[in-house]
C-alpha positions in Angstrom: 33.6 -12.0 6.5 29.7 -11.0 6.5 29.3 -13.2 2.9 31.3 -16.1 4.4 28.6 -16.2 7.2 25.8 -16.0 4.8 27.6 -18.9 2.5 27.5 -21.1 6.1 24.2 -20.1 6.9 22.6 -20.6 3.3 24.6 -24.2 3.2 23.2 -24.5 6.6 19.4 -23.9 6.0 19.6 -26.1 2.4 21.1 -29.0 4.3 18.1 -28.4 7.1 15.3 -28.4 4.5 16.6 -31.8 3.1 16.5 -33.3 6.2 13.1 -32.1 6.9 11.8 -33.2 3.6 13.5 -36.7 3.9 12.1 -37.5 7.7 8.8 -36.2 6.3 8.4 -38.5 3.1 10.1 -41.4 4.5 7.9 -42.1 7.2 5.1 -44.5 5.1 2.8 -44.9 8.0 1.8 -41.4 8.4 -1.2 -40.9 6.5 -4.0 -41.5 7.6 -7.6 -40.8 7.1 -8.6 -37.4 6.9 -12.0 -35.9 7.1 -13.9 -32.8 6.7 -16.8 -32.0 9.0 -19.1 -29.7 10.1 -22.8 -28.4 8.5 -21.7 -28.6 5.3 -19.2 -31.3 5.4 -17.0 -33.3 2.8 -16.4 -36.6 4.0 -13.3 -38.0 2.4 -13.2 -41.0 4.7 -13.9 -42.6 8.2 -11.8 -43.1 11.6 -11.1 -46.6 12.4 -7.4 -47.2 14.8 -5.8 -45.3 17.1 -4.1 -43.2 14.6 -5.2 -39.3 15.0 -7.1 -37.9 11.5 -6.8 -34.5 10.7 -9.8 -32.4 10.4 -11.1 -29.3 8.6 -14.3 -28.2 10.4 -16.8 -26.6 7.1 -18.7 -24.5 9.2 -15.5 -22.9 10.1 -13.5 -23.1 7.1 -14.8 -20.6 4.6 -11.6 -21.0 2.0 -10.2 -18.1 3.0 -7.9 -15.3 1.3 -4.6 -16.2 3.2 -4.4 -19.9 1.5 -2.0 -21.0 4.0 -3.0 -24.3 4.3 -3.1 -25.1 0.9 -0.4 -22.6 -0.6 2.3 -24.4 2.7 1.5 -28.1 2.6 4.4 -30.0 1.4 2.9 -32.2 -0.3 0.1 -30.5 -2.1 -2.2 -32.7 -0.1 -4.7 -29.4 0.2 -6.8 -28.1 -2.1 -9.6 -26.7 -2.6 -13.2 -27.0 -3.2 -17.0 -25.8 -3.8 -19.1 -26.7 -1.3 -23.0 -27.2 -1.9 -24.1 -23.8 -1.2 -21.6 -22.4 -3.3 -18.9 -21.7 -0.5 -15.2 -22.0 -1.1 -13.5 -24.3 1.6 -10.1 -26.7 1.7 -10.0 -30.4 2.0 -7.0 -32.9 2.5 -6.2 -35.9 0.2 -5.5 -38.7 2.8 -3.3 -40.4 0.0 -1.2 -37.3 -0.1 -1.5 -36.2 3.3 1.9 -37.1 5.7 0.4 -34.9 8.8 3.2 -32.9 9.5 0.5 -30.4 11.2 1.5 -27.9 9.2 -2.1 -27.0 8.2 -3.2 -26.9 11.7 -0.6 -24.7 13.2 -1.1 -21.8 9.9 -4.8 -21.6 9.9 -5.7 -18.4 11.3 -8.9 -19.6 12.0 -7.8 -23.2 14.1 -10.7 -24.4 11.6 -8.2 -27.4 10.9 -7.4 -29.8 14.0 -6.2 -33.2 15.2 -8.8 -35.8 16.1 -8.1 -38.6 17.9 
């Protein structure tokens, strides 16, 4: 009885994880562009619309030990780089980038938000 549940519940989780994948690449309007900012900022590109960006503040990203923002995006859309004084930090590809928030909600730091 206990492995029949598990079989359901695996069947279950696989059949949620497609969905979510689906919904997440299908929508072709999502990205955006994305920015880093702060004293020692990146910029990968400017605001213009009404669409939100999504931001990773430098001065507050310090390209931590947890990765969680780069090891959880979905699309691989983090990675990360050297800043001019030497620093680790994280930046977002706006070509790979879908902004499923996923980034903003697992930084431990909140260094990665929405602008609007």
């Amino acid at each position: 009885m206990i492995t029949k549940q598990k079989k359901i519940i695996h069947v279950l989780t696989v059949f949620l994880l497609a969905l979510i994948a689906v919904a997440a690449f299908s929508c072709s309007d999502s990205v955006d562009k994305v920015r880093v900012t702060g004293a020692d900022a990146i910029t990968n590109a400017t605001d213009s619309g009404t669409k939100p960006s999504v931001v990773i503040d430098a001065s507050i990203c310090y390209g931590c030990s947890y990765e969680y923002c780069y090891v959880r995006c979905p699309t691989g859309a983090v990675s990360k780089t050297v800043l001019e004084n030497n620093r680790r930090a994280y930046i977002i590809d706006p070509e790979k980038c879908i902004k499923c928030g996923i980034c903003i909600d697992l930084c431990p730091f909140d260094a990665i938000t929405w602008k609007h």
